[in-house]
N, C-alpha and C positions, 0 to 999 in steps of 0.2 A: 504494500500500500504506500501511496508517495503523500507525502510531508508538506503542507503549504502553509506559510508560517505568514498574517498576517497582523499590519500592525497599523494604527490606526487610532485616533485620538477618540472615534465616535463609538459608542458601545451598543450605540445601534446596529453600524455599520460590523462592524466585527458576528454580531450575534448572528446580522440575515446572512452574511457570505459565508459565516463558517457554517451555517444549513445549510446552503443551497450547497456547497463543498462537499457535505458529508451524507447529503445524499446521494451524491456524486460518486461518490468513493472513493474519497481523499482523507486523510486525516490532517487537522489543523491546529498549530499552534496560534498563539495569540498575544499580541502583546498592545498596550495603550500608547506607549509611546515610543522615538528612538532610542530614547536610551536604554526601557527595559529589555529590548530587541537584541541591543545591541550586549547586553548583559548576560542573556540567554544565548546564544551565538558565541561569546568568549568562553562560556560555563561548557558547549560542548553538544549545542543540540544541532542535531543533524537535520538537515532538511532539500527540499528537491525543489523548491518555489519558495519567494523573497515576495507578498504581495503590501504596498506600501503602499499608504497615505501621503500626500507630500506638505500639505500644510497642518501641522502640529507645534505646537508649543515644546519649546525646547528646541530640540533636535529634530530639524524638517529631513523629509525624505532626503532629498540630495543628500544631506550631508550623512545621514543613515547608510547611503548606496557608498560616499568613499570610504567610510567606516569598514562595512562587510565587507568591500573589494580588498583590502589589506588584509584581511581573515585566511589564512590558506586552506580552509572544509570550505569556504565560499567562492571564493574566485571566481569557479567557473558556475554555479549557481545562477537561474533564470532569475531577473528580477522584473518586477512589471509596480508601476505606479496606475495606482488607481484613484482619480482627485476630479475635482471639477474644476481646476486649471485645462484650459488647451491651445493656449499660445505656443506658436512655435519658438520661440525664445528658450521657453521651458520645455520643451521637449527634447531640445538640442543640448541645453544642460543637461535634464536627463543621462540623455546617450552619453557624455561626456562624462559623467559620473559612472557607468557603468551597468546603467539600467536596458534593460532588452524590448521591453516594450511598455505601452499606454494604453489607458482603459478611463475615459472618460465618465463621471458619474455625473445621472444616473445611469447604469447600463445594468442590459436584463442578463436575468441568469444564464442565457444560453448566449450572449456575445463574451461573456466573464468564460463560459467554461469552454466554449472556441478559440479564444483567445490563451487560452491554460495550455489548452492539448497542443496550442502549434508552439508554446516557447518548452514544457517540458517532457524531459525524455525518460 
């Protein structure tokens, strides 16, 4: 079963993705913010999918994404933002941080898990 660890200041947003996930048949971790993320990830949790918020308090996605890129269990690890930014400014940072792809919100559960199946393997 593959691992999709998302992170996300809303516990809304956390609660409906990690169902629509796990009926999927995925399992997921969870984190509120980047640093608890990024805390979890140092502690040795393994995962197959990096699904991030990019506007949070603290630690915004980007800087979450050069964070885990320095990680070596993450490296090569898919990451996808998911945010209701979609200026290409911010998506080019993104990519330049080391994020693989974008998932504009709202988006429904079958563009979230089309969007899953073409970045993880």
């Amino acid at each position: 079963m593959k691992t999709i660890f998302l992170v996300d200041d809303s516990a809304t947003i956390l609660l409906s993705i990690s169902g629509i996930l796990a009926k999927a048949g995925y399992a997921t971790e969870k984190a509120a913010s980047g640093e608890e993320a990024l805390r979890k990830l140092q502690g040795g949790l393994k995962i197959d999918l990096l699904i991030t918020d990019l506007n949070m308090p603290g630690m915004n996605g980007i800087d979450l994404i050069k964070e885990v890129r320095k990680l070596a269990a993450c490296k090569f690890v898919p990451i996808l933002f998911l945010t209701t930014e979609s200026q290409q400014s911010r998506k080019l940072e993104a990519k330049a941080a080391g994020a693989s792809g974008w998932i504009v919100k709202p988006a429904t559960a079958d563009e979230l898990l089309n969007t899953i199946k073409l970045v993880i393997r």
